[in-house]
N, C-alpha and C positions, 0 to 999 in steps of 0.2 A: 242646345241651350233652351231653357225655359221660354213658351211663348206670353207667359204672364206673369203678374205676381205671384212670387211663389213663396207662399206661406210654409210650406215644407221644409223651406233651407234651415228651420230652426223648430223642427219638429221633434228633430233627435232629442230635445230638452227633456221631453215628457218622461223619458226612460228614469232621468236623473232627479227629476223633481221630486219633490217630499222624501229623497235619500240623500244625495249631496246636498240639496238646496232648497229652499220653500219661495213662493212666490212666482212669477212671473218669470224674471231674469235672474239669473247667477250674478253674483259676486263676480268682479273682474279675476281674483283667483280663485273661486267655484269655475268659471270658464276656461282658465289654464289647466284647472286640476283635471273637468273633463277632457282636455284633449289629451292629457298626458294618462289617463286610462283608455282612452280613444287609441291612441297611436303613440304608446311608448316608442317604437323602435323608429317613427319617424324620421326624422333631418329636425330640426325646430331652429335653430340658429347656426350660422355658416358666414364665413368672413374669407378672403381670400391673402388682404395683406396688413399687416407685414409680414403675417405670414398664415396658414392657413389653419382653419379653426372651424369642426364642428361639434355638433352639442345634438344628441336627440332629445326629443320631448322627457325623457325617462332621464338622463342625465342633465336637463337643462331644469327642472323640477327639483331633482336632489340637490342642484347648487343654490337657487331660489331657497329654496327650504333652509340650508344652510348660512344663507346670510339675513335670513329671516332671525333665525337662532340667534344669529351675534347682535344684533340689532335689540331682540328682546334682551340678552342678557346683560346686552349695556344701560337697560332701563327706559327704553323709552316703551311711551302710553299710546294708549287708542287716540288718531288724529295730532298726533305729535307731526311736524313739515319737514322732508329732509329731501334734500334738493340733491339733483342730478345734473352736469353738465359736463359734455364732450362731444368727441367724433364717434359718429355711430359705428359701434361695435355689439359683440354679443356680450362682453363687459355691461353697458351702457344698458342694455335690457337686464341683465342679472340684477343690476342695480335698480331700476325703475321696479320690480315684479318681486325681489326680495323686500323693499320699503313696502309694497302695498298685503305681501302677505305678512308681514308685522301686525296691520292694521294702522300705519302710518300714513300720510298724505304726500305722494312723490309733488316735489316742483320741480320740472325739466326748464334748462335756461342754454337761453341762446352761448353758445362755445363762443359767439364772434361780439359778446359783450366786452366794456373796457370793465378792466377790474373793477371801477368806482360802480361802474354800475351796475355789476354783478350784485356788489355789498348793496347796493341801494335794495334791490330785488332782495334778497337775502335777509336783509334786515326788516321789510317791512313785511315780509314773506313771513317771521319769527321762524326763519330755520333753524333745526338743530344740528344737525348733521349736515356734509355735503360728499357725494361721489364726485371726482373730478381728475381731468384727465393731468399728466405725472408734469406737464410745462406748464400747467399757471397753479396746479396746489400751492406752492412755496408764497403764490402771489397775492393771494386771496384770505382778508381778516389777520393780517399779522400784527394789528395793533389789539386783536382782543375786541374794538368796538363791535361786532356784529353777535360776537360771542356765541362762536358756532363752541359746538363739545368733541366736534372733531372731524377731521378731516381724512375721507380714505380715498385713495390711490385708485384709479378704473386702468393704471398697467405698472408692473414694477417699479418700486419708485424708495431708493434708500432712505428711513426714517420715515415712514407709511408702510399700512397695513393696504396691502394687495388684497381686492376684491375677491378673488379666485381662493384667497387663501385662509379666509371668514370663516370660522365655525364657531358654532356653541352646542351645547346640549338641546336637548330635542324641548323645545317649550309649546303649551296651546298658544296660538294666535289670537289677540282679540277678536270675537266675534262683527263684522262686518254685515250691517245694511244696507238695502238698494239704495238708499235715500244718500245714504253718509258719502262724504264728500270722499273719491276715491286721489284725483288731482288737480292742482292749482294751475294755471298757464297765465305766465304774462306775454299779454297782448303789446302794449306800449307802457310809456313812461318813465324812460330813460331821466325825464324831467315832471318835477311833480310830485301829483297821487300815481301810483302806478297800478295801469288795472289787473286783478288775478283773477282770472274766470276760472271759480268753481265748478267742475264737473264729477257727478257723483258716476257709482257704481253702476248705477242704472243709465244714467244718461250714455256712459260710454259703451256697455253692453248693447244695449237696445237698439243703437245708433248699427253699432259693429253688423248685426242679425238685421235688421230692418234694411240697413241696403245690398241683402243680397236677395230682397225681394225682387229686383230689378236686376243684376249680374250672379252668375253661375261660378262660388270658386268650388275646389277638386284638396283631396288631400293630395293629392303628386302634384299641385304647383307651387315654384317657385318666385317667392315676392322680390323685389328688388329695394334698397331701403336707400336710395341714394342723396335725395332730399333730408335737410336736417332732422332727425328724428323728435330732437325736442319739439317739433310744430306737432299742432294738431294733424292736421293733413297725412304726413307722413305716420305717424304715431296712430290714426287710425286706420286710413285706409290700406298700410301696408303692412304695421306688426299685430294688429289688434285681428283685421281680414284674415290675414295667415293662419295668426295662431285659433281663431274660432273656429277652423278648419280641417286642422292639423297639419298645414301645409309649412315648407319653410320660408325664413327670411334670410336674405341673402345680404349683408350691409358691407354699401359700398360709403369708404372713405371722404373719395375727393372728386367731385364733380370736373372731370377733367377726360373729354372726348376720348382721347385714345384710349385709356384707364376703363370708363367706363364699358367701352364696345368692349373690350376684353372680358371684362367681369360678365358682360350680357350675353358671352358665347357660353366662359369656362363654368358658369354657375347654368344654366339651360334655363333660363329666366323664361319662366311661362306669364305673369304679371308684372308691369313695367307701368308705374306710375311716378308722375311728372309734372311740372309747369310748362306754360306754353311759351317760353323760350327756347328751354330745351329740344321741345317738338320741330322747333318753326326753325330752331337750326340745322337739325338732324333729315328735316325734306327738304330744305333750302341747299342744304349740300348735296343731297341726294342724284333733287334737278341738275344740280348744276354739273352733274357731272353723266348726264344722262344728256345733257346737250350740247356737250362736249364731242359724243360722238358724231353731231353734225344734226343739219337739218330734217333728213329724212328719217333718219331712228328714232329723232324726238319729237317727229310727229306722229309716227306710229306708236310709239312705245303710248304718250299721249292718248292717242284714239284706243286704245286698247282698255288704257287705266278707264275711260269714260265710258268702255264699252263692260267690262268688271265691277265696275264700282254702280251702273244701273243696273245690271242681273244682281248683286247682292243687296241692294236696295227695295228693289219690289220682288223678290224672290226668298232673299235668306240665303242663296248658293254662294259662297265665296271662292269663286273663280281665281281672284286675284293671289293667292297662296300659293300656289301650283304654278300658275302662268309667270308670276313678278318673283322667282324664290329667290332668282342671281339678284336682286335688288334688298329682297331681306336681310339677303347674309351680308352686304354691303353694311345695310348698321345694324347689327347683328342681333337680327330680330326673326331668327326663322324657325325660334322655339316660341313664340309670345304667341299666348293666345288670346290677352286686353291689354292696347295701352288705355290708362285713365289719363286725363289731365285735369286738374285744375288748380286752384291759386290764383284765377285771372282769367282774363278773356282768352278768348282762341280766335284766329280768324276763322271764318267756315271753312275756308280754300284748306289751310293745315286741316280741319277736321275730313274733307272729303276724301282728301291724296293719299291718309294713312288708309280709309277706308280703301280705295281703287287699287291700291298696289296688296292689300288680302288681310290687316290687319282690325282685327274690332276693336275700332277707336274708339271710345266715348267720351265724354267730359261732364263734368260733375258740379256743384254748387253746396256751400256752406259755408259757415265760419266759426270760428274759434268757441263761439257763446253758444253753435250747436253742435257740439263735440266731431267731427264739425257737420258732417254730411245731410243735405236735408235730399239733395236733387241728381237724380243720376240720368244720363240717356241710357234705357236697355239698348242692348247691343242688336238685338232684334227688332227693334224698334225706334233709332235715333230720328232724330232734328238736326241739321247742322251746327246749323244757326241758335241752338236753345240747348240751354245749361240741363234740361232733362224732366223727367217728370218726377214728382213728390213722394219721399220715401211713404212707405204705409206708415199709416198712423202720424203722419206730418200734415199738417192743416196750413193753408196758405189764405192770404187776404192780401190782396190790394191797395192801400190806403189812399185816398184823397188823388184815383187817377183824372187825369188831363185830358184833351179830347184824342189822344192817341192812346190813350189806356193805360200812360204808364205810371205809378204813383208807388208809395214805401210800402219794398215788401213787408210782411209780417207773420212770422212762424210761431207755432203752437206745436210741441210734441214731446213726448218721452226723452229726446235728446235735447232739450233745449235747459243751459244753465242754472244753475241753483242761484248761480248772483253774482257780482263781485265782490271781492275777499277785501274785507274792512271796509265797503266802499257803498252803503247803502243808498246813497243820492245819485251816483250812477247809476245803479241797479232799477231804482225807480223808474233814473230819465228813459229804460231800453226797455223794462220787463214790466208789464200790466201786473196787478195783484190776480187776475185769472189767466196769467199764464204765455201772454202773446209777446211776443221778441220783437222790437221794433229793429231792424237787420239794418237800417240805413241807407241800403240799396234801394236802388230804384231800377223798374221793370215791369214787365206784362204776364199775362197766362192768355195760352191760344184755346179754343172752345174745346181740346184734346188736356187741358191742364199741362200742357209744356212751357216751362219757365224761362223768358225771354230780360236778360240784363240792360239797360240800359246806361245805368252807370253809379256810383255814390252820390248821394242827398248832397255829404260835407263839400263834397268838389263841386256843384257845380258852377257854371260860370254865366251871369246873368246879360245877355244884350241888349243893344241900348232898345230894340226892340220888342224888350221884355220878355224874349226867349230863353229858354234855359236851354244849354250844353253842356254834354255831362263829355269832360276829357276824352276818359276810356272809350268812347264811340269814334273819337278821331284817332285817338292813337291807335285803335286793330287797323287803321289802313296802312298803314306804317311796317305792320310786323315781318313782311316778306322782303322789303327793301335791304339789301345785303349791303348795300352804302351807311346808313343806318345802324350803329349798335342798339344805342336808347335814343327814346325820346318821350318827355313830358309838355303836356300841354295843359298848361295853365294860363289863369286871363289877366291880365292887365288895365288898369283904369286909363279910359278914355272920357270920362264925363265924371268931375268932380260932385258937383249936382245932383245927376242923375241915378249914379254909382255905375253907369253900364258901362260895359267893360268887353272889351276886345278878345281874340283869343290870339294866344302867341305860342310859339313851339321852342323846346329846349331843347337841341338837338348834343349827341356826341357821334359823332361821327363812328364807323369801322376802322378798324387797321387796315385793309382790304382800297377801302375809299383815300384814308391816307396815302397810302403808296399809290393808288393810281393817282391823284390829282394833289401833286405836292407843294403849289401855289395856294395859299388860304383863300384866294379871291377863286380860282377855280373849283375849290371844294364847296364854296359859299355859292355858289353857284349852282353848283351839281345838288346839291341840295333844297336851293330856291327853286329847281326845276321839276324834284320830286315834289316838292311839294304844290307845285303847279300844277302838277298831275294828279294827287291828291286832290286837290282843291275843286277839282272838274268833277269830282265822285260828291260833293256834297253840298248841300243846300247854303244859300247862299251865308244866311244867318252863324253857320256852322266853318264859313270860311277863314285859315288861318290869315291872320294879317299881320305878325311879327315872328322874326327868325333868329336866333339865339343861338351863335354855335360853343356848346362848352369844352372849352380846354382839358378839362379829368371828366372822368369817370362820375355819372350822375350816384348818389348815397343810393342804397339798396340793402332789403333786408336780406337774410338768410336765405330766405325762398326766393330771392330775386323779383321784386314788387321793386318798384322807386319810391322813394322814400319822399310824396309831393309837398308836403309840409315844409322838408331841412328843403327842397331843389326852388319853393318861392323865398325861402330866408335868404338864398345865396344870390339868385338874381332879384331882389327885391322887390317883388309882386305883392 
């Protein structure tokens, strides 16, 4: 791997400039088009179920193209919106890459929307068109009010026109600039103005090539697409990564452990990115089954990971590959050459373990407004404890820190939003007229520019001692507790006066924790005690002082975030 920025990973451009493309960056399909001269005979899309399906760059280009055609010969115009949503499949990319080589504007929407609020998005979206998978088409605009022009099928579906089965004659594409808005993503507002983060051609290109100034991909790896693809997240760092590459994407269905380690054997999944649930269940099970074998093995096995994970640390040798393989293929990870994570925090302990047992873990920073990636740890180069250092050409500021340093970050770069879509009063309240992203996060940079979270501005919780705590600092001590599914922490008024406020814990317990303690006073207990334990790791101001055991499942989105807004409506905070 690279030991620095490397400008190079997107050098190959020059070849193509002022022939395919003029300017700086391609077109997001100037970028398709190069790979698919690049590496026709590639892999480009691969799916395993329900049943198995691949596409090279060179056939996955001809069908693009093809539904490109139907699209223009149904009449639509440059920047016309025609929305996408389902389970990620190579359907669901034909879809997304056929609207933008139109010259149309894709909106991808969450599959786990309620119908209404689908139409809500949809309608204020001004879609025309929508891709959508064959069990909610029937569901979606049947009164006419959102007044789509038509509705196509992403798998067989009687009375719908199948994707795969799109054709028109051969037409020009409208001409496409860096500038022009490539796609829409809603963010929130199920209720409400609902925000659409504008992201152009260039934001998402430049994003795609700019973080591989920090990580090394290969046309022979494979991505994994298991996260919802309509997110940002997923949509950049694992079909957009791939395909600048010529590498493939491999889309997994349903986020479901056994399913998944399958897919991560039969597909040879070289890139495996994720949120930090997924991670922290996949080493939490690991251990636990590594100290299963007894005292003595899982203290060796231990001294070893610690003894691995500092030679690859101050060395760059990764011992731990070789020495831990029978522990890879355990979650079948003995072809992965990066996991990424992000979406969220990570505790360091998950970030070190993937490190010790041979895999280059990293985790990363952005969001949705910077298409989204602004912050990577190099794999050569990581922090634990820090979300990573600043894409090239990403500028960072501090705002208004505290006397611990930590204040709203604020980004400035090529991937940062064009705006939100009809929504210019928000767009103000986040985006300067010269360009800075007010990110709402709050955090530090250390004297190396490694980007240190501390938590969201909107969360925090004010003490009567006029401290600020930000949730997300309590809840990473939580993440390894196997008692524990979710837990939100939110604060509660103890001073009407004053406004200072308490902090309190939303806890849902395990299945795992259920079945062993199946008295509600012994669980409420087992859990008064972690968090006693907890409570010894933190400064006094930062201690929880109310415990909430909830009955269901805390709301969550897509990417598995808790949803803290709906979890203070339900217990009244």
């Amino acid at each position: 791997m690279s030991k620095k920025s490397d400008s190079t990973a997107w050098s190959f451009l020059d070849e193509y400039r002022g022939r395919e493309f003029e300017g700086k960056w391609p077109s997001i399909s100037k970028m398709f088009h190069i790979s698919a001269l690049r590496y026709p005979d590639n892999e480009c899309f691969k799916a395993f179920s329900p049943k198995e399906e691949v596409f090279t760059y060179a056939e996955a280009e001809r069908k693009i193209r093809e539904i490109s055609n139907y699209l223009l010969s149904q009449g639509v115009k440059k920047g016309d919106k025609i929305a996408v949503s389902g389970k990620n499949s190579p359907e669901w990319a034909f879809a997304y890459f056929g609207i933008i080589y139109s010259g149309c504007i894709v909106v991808p929407l969450d599959i786990l929307l309620k119908d209404n609020e689908m139409e809500t998005f949809l309608k204020f979206g001004d879609v025309k068109m929508l891709f959508i998978d064959s069990d909610r088409i029937d569901n979606i605009d049947n009164d006419g009010k959102v007044g789509l022009v038509e509705k196509i099928s992403l798998e067989p579906k009687e009375g719908y026109k199948f994707i795969l089965d799109l054709d028109g004659e051969d037409r020009e594409p409208y001409e496409v600039k860096s500038d022009d808005v490539a796609a829409i993503l809603f963010t929130s507002g199920t209720t409400g103005t609902p925000k659409g983060v504008m992201l152009t051609n260039e934001n998402i290109v430049s994003d795609c090539f700019l973080a591989q100034g920090h990580i090394t991909f290969h046309p022979d790896d494979v991505f994994y697409a298991i996260l919802p693809i309509h997110h940002s997240y997923t949509m950049l760092a694992v079909m957009f990564e791939s395909l600048s590459v010529g590498a493939c994407t491999v889309f997994g269905k349903k986020l479901v452990m056994s399913q998944m380690l399958k897919e991560l054997r039969e597909g040879r999944i070289t890139q495996f990115l994720a949120v930090p649930m997924l991670f922290n269940k996949m080493i939490a099970a690991l251990m636990k089954g590594v100290r299963e074998k007894g005292i003595l093995v899982y203290g060796l096995i231990r001294a070893l990971m610690a003894f691995s994970g500092a030679i690859k640390k101050l060395t760059g040798v990764n011992l731990g590959k070789k020495m831990f393989s029978f522990l890879l293929k355990k979650l079948s990870l003995e072809n992965i050459r990066t996991c990424i994570c992000g979406g969220g925090p990570l505790p360091s302990s998950t970030f070190k373990r993937f490190n010790q047992i041979g895999v280059n873990f990293v985790q990363g920073y952005g969001l949705t407004e910077t298409s989204p990636v602004t912050h990577l740890n190099p794999p050569y180069a990581y922090k634990e404890s820090s979300v990573g250092k600043a894409l090239p050409e990403c500028q960072v500021k501090i705002v208004d820190p505290d006397d611990e340093g930590n204040g709203v970050i604020y980004i400035k770069g090529p991937m940062v939003m064009k705006g939100y879509y009809k929504n210019e009063e928000a767009t103000r309240e986040v985006l300067s007229s010269d360009g800075w992203l007010n990110t709402g996060d709050v955090g530090h940079e250390d004297a190396e520019h490694y980007l240190y979270l501390t938590g969201r501005a909107k969360s925090v919780i004010v003490t009567d001692g006029g401290k600020n705590v930000f949730p997300e600092e309590i809840e990473d001590h939580f993440q390894l507790y196997d008692e524990i599914e979710q837990i939100c922490i939110i604060g509660y008024l103890i001073d009407k006066d004053t406004k200072a406020e308490g902090i309190r814990a939303i806890v849902y317990p395990s299945d795992a924790a259920k079945k062993a303690y199946h008295d509600e006073n012994e669980l409420k207990n087992r859990i008064d005690f972690i968090i006693s334990e907890v409570n010894k790791e933190l400064q006094s101001y930062k201690k929880i002082t109310r415990l909430d055991i909830s009955p269901v499942p805390l709301p969550m989105t897509s990417t598995k975030k808790i949803k803290r807004n709906e979890v203070m409506k339900l217990f009244d905070a």
